[in-house]
FIDOKOL-442929 format. One record per residue: residue in three letters; y, z, x of N, C-alpha, C, O in turn. Coordinates in pm, whole numbers, padded with zeros to 5 digits, always signed. Atoms other than C-alpha are relative to their C-alpha. Layout:
<rs>
AlaYZXYZXYZXYZX
...
</rs>
This chain:
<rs>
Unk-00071-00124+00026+09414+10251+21984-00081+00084-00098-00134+00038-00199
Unk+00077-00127+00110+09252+10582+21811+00044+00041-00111+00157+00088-00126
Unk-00109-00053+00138+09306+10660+21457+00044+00154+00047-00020+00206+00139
Unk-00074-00081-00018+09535+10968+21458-00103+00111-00129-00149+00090-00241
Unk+00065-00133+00021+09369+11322+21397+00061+00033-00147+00179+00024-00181
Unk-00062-00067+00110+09377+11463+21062-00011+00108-00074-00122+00118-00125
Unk-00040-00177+00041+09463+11814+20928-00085+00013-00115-00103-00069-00205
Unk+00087-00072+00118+09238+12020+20711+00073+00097-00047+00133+00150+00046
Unk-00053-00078+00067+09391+12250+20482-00120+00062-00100-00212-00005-00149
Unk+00048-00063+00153+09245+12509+20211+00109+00015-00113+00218+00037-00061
Unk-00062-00023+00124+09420+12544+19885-00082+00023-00133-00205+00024-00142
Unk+00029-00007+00128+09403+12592+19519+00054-00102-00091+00175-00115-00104
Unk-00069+00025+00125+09409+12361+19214+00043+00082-00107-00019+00156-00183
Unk-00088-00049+00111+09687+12457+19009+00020-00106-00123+00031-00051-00232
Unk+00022+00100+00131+09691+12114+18757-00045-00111+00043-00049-00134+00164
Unk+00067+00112+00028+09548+11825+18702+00088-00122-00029+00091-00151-00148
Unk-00024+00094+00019+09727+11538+18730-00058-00137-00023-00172-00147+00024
Unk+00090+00141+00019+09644+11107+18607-00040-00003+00117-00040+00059+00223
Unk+00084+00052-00149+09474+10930+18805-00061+00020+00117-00035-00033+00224
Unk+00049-00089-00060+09241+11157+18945+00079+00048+00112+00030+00030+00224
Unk-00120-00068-00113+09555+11334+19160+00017+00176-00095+00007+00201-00216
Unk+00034-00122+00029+09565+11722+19154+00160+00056+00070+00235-00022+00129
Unk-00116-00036-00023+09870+11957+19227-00075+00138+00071-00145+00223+00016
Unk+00142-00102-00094+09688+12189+19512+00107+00093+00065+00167+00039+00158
Unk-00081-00178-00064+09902+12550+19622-00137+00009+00145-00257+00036+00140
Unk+00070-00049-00129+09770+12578+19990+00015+00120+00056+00122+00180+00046
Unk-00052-00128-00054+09736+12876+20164+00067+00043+00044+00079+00165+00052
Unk-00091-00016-00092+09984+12835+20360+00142+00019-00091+00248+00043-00035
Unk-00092+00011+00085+10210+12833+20071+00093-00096-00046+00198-00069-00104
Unk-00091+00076+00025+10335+12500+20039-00119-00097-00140-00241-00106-00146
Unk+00047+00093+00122+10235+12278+19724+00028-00165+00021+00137-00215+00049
Unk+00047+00128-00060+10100+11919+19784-00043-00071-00158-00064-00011-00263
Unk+00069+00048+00107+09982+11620+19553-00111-00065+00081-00093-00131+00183
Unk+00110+00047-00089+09613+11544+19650-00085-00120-00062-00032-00147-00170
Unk+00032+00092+00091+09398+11257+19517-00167-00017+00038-00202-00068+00144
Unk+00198+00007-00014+08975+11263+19509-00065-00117+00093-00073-00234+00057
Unk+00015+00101-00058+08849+11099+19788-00114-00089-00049-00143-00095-00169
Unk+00112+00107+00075+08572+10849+19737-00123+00011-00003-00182-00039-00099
Unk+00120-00062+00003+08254+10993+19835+00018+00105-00103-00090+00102-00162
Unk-00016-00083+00111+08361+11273+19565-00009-00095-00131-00081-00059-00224
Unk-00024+00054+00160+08441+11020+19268-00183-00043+00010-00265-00011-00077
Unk+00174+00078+00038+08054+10820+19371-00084+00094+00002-00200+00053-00005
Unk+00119-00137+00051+07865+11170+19330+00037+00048-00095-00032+00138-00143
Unk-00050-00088+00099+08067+11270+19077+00022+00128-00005-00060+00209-00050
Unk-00003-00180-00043+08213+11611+19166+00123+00010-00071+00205-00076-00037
Unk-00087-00047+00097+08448+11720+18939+00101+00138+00042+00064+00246+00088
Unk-00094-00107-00027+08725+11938+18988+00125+00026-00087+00204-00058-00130
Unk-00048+00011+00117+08902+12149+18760+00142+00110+00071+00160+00150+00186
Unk-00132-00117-00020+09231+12392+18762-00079+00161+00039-00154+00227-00032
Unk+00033-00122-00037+09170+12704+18981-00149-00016+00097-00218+00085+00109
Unk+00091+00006-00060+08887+12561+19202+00068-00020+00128+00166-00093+00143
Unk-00005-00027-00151+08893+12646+19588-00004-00138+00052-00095-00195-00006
Unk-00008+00150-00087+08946+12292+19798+00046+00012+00106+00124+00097+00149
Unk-00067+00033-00144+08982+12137+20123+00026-00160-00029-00033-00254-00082
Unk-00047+00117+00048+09235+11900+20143+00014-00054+00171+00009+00028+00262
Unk+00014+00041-00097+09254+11635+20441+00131-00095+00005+00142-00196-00064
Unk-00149+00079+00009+09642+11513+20536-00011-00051+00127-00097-00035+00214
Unk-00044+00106-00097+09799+11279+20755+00127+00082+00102+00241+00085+00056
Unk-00188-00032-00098+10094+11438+21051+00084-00054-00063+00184+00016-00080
Unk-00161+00068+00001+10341+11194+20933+00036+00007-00151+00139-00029-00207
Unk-00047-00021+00176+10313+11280+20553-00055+00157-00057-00175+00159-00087
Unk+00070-00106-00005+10255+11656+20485+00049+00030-00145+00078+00147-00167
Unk-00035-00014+00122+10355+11599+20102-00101-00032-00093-00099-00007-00213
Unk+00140+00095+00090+09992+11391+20008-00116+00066+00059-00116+00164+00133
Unk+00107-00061-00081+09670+11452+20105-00119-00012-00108-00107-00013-00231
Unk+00133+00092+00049+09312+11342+20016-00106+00148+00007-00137+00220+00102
Unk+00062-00162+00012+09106+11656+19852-00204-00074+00037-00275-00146-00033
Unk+00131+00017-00049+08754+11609+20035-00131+00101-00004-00245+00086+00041
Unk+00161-00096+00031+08523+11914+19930+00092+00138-00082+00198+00198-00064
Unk-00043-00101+00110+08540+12158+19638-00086+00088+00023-00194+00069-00031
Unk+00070-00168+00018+08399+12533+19726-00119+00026-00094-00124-00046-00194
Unk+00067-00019+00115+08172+12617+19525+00068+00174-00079+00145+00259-00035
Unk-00018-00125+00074+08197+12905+19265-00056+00107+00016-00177+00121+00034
Unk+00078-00108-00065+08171+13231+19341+00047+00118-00144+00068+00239-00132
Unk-00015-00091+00098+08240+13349+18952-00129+00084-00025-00239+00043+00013
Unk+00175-00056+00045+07953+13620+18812-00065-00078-00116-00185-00102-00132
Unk+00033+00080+00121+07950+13431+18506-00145-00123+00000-00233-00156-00079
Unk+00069+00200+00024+07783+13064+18641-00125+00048+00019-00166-00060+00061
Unk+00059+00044-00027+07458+13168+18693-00145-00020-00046-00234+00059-00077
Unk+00149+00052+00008+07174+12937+18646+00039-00197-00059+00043-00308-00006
Unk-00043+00146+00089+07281+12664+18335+00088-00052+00054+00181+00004+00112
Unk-00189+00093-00022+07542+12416+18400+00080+00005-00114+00042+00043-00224
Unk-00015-00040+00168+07784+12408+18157+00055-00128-00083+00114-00232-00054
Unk-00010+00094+00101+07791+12256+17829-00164-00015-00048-00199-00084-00144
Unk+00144+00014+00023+07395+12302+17841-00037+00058-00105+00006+00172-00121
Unk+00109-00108+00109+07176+12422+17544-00048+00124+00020-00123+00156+00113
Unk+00106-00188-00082+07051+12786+17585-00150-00075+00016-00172-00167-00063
Unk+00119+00025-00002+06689+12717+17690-00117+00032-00125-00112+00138-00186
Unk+00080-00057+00158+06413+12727+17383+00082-00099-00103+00030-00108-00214
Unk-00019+00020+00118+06655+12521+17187+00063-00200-00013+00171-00223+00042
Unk-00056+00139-00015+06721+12094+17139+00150-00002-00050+00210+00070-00130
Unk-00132+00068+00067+07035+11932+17086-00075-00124-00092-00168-00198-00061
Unk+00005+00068+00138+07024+11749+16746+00080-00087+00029+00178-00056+00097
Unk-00099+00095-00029+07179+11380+16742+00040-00001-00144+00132-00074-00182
</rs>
């Protein structure tokens, strides 16, 4: 038997819940709890309140759902450093 097809959604994180679980406003207008799938936690992709996502649910549960890729940023602000970095020209002191 075939695993059963599963739904892609876009949304927005709105908070941050434990245990890496997120509280995601979809476009569609309904609000879901989503939880970082596993290829995200072993690259380490981080996701914060107000970042663009696609979340990946199940038919028979349209209340959960497994957030599988974070947008990237399309602020004017980000670009070049990552953040939390040193301005360039200058060390961090231990």
């Amino acid at each position: 038997m075939a695993k059963e097809e599963l739904i892609q959604f876009e949304g927005l994180v709105t908070e941050i819940l434990p245990d890496a679980r997120y509280r995601v406003q979809l476009d569609a207008g309904h609000e879901i709890v989503a939880y970082t799938a596993g290829k995200m936690k072993k690259n380490r992709i981080k996701t914060l309140a107000g970042d663009r996502v696609t979340i990946e649910m199940s038919p028979y549960d349209l209340e959960k759902g497994r957030l599988i890729f974070r947008h990237k940023d399309e602020r004017p602000g980000g670009a070049g450093a990552p953040r939390g970095a040193p301005p360039r020209g200058q060390l961090r002191r231990r």
